[in-house]
N, C-alpha and C positions, 0 to 999 in steps of 0.2 A: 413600098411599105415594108419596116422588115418586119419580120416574120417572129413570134414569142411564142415561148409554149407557154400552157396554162395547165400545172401537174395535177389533174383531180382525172378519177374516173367518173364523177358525181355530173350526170349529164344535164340535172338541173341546175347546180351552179354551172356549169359553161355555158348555157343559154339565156342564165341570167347576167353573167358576164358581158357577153358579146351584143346583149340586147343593152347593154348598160353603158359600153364602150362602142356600139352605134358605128361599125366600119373602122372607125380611125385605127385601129391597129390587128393586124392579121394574127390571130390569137388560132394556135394549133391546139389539139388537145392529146392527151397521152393516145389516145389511138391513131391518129395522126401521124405519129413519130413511131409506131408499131411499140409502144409499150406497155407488156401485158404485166408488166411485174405489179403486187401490190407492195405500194412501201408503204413499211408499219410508222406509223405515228406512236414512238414512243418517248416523245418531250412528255413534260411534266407542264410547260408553259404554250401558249396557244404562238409566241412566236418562234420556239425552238419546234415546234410542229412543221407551222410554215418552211422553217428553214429546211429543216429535214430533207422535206419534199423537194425542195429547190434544188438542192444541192445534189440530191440522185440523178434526176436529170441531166441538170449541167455535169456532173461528171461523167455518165454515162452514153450520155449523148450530145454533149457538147453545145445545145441550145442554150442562150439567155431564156430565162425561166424566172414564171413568178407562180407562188403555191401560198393558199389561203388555210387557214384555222380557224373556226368562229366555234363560239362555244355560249351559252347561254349559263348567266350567273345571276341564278336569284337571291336576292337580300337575305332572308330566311332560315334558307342552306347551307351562311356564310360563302356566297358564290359559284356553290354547286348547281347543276352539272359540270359549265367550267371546259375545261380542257377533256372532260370525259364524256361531253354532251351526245356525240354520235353513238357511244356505247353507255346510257348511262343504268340499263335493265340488263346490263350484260355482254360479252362479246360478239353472240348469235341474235341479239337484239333486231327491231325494225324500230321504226318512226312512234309508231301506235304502242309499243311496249315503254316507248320510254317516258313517250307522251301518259299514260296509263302511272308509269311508277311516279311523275313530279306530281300528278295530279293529286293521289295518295300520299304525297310526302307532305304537302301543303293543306289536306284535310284536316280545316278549325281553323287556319291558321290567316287570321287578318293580314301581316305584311304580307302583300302579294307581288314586290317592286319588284322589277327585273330589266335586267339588257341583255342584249344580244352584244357581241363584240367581236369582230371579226381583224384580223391580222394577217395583211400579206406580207409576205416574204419574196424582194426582187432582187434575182441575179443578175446584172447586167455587167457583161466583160467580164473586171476584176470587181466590179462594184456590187455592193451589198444595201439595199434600203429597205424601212418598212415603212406600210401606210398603214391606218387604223382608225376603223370605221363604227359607231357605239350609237346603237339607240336604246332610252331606256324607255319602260314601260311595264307594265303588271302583266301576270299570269291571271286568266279568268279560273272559272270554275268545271268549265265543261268546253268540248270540243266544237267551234262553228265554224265552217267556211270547207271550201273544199278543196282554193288554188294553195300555190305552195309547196312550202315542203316542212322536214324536219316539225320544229315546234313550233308552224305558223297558226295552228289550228285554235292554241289556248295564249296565243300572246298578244297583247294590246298595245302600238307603240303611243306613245306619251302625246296629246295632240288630236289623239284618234275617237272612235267608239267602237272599230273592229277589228277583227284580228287581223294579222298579215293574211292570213288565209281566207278571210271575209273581203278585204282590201283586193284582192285580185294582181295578179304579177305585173301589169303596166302600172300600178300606183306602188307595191311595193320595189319596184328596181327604181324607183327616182329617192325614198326616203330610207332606206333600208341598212342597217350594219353593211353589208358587202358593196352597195353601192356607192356612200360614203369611201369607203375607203377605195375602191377601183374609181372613182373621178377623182381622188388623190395620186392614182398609180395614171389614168390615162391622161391630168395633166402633167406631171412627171414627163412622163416618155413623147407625147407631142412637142413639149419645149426642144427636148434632145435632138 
């Protein structure tokens, strides 16, 4: 099996990864490879993000590498958070700050539609792909559930009555933006 890196320090996405991609492929993670650097995410788009990361690695350390961005873009906000979703209360932000400022941003406000949209970026060799993975679904009003992460706490995906956070992580790594698009990336690399 060879071996891919997967460039996030974010240890809930690589365990939702590798729980997602179920063995079939030997997925490293920047600790793995002793990579303590943080590379900044300064695209403006959730695939020049992806890329970014991709691309530090593979030149760095010479792994085939694939690097995700997902970002949450409400109707509302005109697609905001978006690309700034991980910092969207600030750069010293956490989950709960940011979750706290959409929740205030959207007080009154009936459209409540939203997706999540997640974008990998894969280096493989000389080769470049993306996959991309979109569920939509509304923001509630208040925080419920307690698995998760980021803004699973106030999002309802489309289909549903609770939030990914209320849904628990064996239900959301089968329907989820990130897993959508990683069964597009792990039947990808199986075919290969």
């Amino acid at each position: 099996m060879n071996k891919i890196v997967f460039a996030t320090n974010n240890r809930h996405k690589l365990d939702e990864i590798r729980k997602i991609t179920n063995g079939l492929l030997q997925i490293l993670s920047l600790d793995d490879i002793h990579c303590t650097d943080e590379i900044e995410e300064t695209g403006t788009t959730l695939e020049e993000n992806a890329l970014l990361k991709a691309h530090y690695v593979k030149e760095k350390y010479g792994y085939d590498c694939f690097a995700d961005d997902t970002g949450l873009e409400v109707e509302a906000l005109g697609g905001a958070p978006g690309v700034y979703s991980s910092r969207y209360a600030g750069e010293a932000c956490n989950p709960a700050d940011n979750m706290q400022k959409l929740l205030h941003a959207l007080r009154g406000v009936e459209n409540r539609n939203a997706r999540f949209r997640t974008v990998i970026a894969l280096l493989l060799g000389n080769e470049k792909h993306f996959f991309e993975g979109v569920v939509n679904g509304k923001i509630i009003e208040e925080r419920r559930g307690e698995a998760g992460f980021g803004y699973d706490p106030v999002f309802i995906p489309e289909g549903k009555d609770q939030t990914f956070a209320e849904l628990g992580n064996d239900v959301k790594n089968q329907i989820s933006h990130r897993a959508l698009a990683t069964h597009q990336l792990a039947k990808f690399l199986t075919k290969r």
